[in-house]
C-alpha positions in Angstrom: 109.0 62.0 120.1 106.7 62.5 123.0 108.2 63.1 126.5 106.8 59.5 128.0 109.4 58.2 125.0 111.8 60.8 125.5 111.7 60.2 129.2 111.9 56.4 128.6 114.9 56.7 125.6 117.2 59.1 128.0 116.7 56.6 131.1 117.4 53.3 129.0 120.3 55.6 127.6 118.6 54.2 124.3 119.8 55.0 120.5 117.9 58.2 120.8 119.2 59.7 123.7 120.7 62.8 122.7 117.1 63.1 120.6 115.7 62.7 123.7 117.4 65.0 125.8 116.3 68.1 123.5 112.5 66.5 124.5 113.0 66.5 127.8 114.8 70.5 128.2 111.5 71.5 126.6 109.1 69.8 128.5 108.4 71.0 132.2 109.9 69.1 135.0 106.8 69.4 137.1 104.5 67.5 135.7 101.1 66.5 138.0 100.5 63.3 136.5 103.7 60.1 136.6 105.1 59.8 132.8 107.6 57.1 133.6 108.6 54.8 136.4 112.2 53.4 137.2 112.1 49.9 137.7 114.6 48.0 139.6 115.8 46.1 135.7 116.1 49.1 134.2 118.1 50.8 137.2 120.3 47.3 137.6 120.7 47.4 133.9 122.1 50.9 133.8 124.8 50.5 136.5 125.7 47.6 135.1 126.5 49.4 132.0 128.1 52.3 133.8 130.0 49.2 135.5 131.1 47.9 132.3 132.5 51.4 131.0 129.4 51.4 128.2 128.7 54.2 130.1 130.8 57.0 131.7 130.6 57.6 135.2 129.8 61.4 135.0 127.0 61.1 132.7 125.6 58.3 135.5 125.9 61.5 138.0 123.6 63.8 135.3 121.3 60.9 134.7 120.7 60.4 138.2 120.4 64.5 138.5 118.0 64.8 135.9 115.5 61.8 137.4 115.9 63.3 140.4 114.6 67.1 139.2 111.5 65.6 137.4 108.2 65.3 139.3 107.2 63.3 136.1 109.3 60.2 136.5 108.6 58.1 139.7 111.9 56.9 141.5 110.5 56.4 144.5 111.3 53.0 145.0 114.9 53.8 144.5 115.2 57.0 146.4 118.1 56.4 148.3 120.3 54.6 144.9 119.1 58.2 142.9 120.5 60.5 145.8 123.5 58.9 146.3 124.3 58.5 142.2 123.6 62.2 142.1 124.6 64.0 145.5 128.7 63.2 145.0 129.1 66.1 147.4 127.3 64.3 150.6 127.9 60.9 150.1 131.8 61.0 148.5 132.7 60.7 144.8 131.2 58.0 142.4 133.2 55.4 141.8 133.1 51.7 140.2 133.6 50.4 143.5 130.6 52.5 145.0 128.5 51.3 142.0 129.4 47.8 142.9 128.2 48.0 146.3 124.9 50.1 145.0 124.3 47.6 142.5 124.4 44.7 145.0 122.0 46.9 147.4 119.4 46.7 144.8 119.9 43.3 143.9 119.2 42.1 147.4 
């Protein structure tokens, strides 16, 4: 697996994610060229996962960390969704009621 798929599998949280997660530790984080982009489907798709307990909250907070340590993957768009997912200490812990209100922020 390269590390555009790895980097795709571990934010689709895909079948292969624990495959990809040995990928991605490998790989530098600071890559000078974009391997992957968050869109706003797959972002809505994942809290709405997260939201449906298909995926725990805590591994929401690493997944955010991780996409927000990689110069590879291009959040940009979704700056401000990615800080608050991973920076519990600043903006108060994660919960489904937060993720509601996040996931109707990017819906708008």
């Amino acid at each position: 697996m390269n590390t555009q798929k790895a980097l795709a599998e571990f934010i689709t949280f895909g079948e292969r994610r624990d495959d990809a997660i040995s990928v991605i530790v490998s790989t530098p984080a600071n890559s000078q060229n974009i391997i992957y982009t968050l869109t706003t489907t797959v972002l809505i798709d994942v809290l709405e996962r997260c939201l449906n307990n298909e995926i725990d909250l805590d591994d929401l907070e690493l997944w955010a960390n991780v996409i927000e340590s990689r110069d590879d993957i291009n959040c940009s768009e979704h700056d401000g969704v990615i800080y608050a997912l991973s920076n519990s200490e600043q903006m108060g812990e994660l919960s489904h009621k937060k993720l509601a209100q996040l996931v109707a922020l990017v819906k708008i």
